[in-house]
VMD Tcl script that builds the backbone (N, CA, C; Angstrom):
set m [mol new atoms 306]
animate dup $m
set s [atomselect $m all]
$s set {name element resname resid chain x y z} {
  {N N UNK 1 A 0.842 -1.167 0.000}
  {CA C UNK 1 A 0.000 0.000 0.000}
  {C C UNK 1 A 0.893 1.238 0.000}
  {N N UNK 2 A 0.355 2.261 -0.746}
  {CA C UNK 2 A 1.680 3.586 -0.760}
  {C C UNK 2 A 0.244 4.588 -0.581}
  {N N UNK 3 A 0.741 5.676 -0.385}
  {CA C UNK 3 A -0.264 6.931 0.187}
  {C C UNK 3 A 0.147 8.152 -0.435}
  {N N UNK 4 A -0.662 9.196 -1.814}
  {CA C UNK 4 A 0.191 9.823 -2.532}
  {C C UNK 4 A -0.693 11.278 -2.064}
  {N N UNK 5 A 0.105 12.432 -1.863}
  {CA C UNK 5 A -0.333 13.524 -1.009}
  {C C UNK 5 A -0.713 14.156 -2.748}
  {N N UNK 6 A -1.550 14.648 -3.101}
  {CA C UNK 6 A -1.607 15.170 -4.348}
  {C C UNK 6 A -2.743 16.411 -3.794}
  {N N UNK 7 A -2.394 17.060 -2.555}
  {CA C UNK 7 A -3.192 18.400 -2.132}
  {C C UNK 7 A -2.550 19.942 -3.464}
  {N N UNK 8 A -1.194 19.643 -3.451}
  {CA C UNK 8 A -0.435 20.744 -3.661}
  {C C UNK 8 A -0.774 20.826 -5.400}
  {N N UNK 9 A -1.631 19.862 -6.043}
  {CA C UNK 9 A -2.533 19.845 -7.612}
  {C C UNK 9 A -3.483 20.894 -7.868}
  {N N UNK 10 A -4.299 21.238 -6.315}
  {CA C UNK 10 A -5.307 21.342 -6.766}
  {C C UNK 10 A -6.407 20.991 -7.211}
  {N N UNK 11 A -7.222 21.007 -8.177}
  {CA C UNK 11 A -7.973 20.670 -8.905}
  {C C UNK 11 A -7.335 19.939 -10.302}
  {N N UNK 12 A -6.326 20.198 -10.577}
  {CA C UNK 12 A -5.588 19.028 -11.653}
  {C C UNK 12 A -4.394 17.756 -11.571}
  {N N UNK 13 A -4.796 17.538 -10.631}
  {CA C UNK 13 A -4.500 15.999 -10.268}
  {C C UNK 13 A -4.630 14.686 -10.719}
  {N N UNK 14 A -5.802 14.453 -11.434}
  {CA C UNK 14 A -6.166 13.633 -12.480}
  {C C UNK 14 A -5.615 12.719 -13.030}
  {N N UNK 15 A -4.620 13.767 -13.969}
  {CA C UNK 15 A -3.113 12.741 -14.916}
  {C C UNK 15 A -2.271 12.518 -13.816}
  {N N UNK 16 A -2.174 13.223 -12.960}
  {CA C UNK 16 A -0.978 12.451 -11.841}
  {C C UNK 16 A -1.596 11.243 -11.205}
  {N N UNK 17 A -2.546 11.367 -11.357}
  {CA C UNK 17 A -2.957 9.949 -9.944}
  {C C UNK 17 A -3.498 8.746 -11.111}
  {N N UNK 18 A -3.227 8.926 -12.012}
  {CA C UNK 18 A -3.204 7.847 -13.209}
  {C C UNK 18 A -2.196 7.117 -13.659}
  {N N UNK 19 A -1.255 8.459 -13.602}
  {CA C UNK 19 A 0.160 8.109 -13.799}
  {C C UNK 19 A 0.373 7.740 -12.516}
  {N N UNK 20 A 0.571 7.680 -11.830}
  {CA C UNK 20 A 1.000 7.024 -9.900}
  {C C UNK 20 A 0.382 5.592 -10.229}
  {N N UNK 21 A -0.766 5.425 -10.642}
  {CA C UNK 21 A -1.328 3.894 -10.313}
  {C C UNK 21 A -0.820 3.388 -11.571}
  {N N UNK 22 A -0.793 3.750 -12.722}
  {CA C UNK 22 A 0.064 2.974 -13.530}
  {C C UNK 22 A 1.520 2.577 -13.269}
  {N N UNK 23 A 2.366 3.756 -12.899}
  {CA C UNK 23 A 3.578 3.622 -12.830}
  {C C UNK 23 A 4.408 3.621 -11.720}
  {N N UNK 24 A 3.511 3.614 -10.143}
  {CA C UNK 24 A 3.847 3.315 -8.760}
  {C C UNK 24 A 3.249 2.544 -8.271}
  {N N UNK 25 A 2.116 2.009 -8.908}
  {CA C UNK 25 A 1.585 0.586 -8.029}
  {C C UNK 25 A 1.838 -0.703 -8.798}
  {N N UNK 26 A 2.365 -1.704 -8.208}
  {CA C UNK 26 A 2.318 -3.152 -8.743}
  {C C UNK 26 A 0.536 -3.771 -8.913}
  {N N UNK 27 A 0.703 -4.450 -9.791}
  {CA C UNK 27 A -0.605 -5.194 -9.892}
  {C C UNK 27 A -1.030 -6.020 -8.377}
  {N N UNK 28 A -2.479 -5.427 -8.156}
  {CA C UNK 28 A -3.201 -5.911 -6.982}
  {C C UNK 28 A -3.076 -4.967 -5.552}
  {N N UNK 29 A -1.844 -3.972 -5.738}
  {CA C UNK 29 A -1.310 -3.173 -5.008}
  {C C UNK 29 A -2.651 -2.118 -4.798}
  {N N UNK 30 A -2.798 -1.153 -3.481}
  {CA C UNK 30 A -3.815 -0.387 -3.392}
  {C C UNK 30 A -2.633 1.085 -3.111}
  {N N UNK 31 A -3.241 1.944 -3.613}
  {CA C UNK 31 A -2.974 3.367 -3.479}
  {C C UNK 31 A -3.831 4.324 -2.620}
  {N N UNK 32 A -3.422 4.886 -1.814}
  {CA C UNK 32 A -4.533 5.910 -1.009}
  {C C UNK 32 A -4.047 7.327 -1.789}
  {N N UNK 33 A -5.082 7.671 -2.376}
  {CA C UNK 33 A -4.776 9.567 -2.957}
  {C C UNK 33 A -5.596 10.382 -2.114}
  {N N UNK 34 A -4.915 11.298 -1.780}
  {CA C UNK 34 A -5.345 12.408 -0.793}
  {C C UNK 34 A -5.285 13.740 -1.952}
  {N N UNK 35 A -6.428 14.331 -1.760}
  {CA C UNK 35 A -6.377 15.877 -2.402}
  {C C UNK 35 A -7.357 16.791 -1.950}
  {N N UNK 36 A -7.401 17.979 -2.732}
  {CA C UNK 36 A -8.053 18.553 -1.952}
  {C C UNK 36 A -9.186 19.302 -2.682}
  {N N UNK 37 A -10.176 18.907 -2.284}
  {CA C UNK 37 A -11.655 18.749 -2.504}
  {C C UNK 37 A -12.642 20.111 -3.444}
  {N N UNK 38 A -11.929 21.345 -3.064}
  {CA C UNK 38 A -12.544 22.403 -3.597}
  {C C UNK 38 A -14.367 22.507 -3.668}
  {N N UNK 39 A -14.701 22.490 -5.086}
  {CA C UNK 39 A -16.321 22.815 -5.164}
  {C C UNK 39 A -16.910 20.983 -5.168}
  {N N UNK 40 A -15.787 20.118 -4.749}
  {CA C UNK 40 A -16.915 18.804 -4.897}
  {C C UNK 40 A -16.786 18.083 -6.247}
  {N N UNK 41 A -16.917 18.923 -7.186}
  {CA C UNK 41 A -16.863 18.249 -8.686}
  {C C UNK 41 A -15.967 17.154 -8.903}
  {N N UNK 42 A -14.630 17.712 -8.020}
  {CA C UNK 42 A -13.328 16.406 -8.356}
  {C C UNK 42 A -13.550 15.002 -7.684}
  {N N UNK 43 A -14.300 15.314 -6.604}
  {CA C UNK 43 A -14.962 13.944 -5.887}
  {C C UNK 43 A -15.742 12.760 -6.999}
  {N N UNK 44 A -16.809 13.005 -7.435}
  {CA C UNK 44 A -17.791 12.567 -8.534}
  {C C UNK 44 A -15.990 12.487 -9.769}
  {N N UNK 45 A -15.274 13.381 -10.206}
  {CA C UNK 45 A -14.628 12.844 -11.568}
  {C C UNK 45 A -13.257 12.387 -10.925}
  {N N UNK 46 A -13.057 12.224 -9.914}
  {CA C UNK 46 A -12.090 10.960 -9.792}
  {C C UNK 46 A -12.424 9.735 -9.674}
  {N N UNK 47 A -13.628 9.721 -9.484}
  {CA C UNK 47 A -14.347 7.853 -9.229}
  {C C UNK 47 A -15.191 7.869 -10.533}
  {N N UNK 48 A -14.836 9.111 -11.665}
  {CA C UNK 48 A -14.842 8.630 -12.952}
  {C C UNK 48 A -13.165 8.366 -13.805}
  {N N UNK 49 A -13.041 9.147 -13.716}
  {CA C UNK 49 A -11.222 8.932 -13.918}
  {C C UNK 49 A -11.014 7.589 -13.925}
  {N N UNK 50 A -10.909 7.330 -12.700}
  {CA C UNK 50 A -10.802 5.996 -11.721}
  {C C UNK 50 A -11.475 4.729 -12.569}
  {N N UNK 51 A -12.539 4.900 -12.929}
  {CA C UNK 51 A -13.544 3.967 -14.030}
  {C C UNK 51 A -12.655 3.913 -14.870}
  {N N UNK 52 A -12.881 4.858 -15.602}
  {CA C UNK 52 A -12.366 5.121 -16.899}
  {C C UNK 52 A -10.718 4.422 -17.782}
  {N N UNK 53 A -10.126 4.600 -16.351}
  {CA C UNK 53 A -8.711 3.742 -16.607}
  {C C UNK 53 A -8.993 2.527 -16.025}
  {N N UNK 54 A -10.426 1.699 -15.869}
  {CA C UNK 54 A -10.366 0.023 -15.633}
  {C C UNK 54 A -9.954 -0.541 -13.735}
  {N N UNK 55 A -9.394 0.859 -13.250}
  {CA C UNK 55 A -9.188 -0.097 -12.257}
  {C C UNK 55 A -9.997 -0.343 -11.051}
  {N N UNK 56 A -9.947 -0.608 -9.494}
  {CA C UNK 56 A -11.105 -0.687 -8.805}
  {C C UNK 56 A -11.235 0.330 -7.321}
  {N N UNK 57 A -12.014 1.045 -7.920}
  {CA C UNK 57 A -12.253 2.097 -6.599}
  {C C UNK 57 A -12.838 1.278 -5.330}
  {N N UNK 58 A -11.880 1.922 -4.226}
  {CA C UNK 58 A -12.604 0.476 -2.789}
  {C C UNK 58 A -12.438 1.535 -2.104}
  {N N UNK 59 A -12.620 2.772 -1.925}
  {CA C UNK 59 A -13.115 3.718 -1.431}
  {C C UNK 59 A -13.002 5.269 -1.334}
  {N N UNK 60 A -13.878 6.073 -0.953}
  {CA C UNK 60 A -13.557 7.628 -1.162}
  {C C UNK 60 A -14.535 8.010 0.098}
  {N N UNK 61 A -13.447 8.969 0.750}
  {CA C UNK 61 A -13.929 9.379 2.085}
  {C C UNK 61 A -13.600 10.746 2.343}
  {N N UNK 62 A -14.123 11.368 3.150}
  {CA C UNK 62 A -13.827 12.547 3.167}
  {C C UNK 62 A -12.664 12.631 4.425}
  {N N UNK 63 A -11.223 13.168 4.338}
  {CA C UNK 63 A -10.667 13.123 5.255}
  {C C UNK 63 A -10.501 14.458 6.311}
  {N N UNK 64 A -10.763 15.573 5.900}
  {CA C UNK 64 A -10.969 16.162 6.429}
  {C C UNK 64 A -11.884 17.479 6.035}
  {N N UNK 65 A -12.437 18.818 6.736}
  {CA C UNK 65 A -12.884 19.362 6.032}
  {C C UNK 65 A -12.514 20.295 4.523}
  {N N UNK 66 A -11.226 19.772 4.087}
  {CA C UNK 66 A -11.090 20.587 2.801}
  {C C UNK 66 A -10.802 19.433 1.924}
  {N N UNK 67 A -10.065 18.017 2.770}
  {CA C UNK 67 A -9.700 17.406 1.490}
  {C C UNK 67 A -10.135 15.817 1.610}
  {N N UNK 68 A -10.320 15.273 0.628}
  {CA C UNK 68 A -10.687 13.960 0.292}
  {C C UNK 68 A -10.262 13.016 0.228}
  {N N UNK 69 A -9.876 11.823 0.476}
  {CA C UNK 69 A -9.494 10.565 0.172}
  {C C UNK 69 A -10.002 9.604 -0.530}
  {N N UNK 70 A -9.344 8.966 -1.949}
  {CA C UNK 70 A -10.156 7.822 -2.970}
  {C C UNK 70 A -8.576 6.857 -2.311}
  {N N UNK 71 A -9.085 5.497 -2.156}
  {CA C UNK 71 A -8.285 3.852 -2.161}
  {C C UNK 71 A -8.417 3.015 -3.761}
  {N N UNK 72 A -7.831 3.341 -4.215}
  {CA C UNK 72 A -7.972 2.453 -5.613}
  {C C UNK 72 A -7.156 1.148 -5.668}
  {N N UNK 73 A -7.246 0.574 -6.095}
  {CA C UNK 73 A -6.460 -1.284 -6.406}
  {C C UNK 73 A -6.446 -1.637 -7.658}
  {N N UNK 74 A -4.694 -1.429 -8.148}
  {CA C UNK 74 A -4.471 -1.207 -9.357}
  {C C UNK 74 A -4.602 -2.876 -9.790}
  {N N UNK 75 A -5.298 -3.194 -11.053}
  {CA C UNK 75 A -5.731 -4.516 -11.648}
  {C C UNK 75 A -4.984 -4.391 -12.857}
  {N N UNK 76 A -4.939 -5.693 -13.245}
  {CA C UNK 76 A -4.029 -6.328 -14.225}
  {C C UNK 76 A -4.239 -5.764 -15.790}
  {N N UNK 77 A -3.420 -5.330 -16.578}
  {CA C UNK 77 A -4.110 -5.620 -17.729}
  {C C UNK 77 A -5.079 -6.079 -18.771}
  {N N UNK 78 A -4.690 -7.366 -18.385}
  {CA C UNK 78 A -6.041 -8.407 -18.840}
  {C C UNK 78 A -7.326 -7.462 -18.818}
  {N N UNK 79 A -7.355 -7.726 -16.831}
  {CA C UNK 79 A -9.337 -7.508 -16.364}
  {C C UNK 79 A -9.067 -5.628 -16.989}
  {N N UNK 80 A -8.256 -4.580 -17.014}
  {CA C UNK 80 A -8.545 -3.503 -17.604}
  {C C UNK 80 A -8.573 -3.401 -18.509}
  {N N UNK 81 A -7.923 -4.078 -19.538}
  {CA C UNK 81 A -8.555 -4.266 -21.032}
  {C C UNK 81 A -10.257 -4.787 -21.158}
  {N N UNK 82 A -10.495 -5.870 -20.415}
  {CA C UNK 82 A -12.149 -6.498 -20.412}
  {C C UNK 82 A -12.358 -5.357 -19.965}
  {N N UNK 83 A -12.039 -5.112 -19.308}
  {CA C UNK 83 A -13.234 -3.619 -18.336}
  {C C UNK 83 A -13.378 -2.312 -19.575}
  {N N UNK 84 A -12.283 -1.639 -19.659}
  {CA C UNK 84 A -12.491 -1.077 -20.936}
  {C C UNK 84 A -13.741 -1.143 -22.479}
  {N N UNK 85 A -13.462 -2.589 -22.557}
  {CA C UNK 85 A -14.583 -3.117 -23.885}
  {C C UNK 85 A -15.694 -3.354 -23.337}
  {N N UNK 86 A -16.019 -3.376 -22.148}
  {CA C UNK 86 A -17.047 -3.448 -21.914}
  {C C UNK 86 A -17.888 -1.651 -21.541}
  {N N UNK 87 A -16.628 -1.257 -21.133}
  {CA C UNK 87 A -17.313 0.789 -21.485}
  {C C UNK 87 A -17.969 1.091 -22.501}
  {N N UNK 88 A -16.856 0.872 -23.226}
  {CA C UNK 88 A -16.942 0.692 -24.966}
  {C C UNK 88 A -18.482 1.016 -25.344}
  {N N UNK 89 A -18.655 -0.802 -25.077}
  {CA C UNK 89 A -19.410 -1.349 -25.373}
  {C C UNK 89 A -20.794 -0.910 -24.542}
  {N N UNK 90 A -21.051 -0.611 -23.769}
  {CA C UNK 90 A -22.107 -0.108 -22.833}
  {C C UNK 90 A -22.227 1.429 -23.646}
  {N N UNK 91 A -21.276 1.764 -23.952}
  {CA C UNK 91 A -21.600 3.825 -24.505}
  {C C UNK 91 A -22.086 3.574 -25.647}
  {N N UNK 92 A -21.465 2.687 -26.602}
  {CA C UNK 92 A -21.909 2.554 -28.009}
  {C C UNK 92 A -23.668 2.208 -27.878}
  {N N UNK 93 A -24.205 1.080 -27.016}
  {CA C UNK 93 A -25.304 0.731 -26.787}
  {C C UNK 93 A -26.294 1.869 -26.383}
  {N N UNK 94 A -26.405 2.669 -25.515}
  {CA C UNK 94 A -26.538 3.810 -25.131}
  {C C UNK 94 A -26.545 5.040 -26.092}
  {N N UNK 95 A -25.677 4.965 -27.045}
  {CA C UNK 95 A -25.892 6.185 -28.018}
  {C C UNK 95 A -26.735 5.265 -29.446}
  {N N UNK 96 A -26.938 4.274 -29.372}
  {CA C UNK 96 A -27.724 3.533 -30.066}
  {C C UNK 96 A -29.227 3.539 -30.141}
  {N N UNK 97 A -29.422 3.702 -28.727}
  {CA C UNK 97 A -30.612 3.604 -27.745}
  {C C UNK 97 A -30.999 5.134 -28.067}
  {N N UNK 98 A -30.427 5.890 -27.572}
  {CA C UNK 98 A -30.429 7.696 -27.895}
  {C C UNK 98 A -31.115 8.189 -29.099}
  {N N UNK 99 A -30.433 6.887 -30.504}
  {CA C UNK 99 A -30.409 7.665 -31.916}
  {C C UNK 99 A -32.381 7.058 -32.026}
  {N N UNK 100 A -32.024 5.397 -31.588}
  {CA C UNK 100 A -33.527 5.008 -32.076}
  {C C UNK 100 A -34.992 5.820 -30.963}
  {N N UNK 101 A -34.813 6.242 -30.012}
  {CA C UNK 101 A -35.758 7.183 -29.129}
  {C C UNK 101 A -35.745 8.392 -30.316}
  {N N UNK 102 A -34.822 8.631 -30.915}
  {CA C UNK 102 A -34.879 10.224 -31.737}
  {C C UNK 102 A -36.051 10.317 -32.756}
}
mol reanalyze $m
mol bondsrecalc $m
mol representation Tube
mol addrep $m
């Protein structure tokens, strides 16, 4: 487990804590990111972020009153490639769904 202080970002933290779990966590390894919270918005798009690159959010807490804590558990290639095609595949369905309601 490693614990990455990413207060001093700001609000653009994002690519760093992507790059940290790609390139500081071993597979199965968990990361604690600490930052700092502002209007809320980054709460909701880091546990999209977090989606988005396949791996598994196991928690987001508020650590104190300005800043936040997400636990992610960086997963293998493999299951983030499946996880990926299955985004894919769920958005494509969804904008499918969108065109035939039109």
């Amino acid at each position: 487990m490693k614990r990455y202080d990413l207060r001093h970002l700001h609000d653009d933290f994002y690519d760093r804590m992507v790059e940290l779990i790609d390139q500081g966590l071993a597979v199965d390894e968990v990361g604690i990111f600490l930052f700092e919270v502002g209007d809320f918005s980054s709460i909701q798009k880091s546990a999209d972020v977090i989606k988005e690159t396949g791996h598994d959010l196991m928690n987001s807490i508020k650590f104190n009153e300005v800043d936040w804590t997400v636990v992610v558990k960086k997963v293998s290639e493999e299951t983030k490639a499946e996880r990926l095609a299955a985004l894919e595949a769920a958005h494509k369905e969804a904008e499918e769904t969108t065109e035939e309601e039109a």
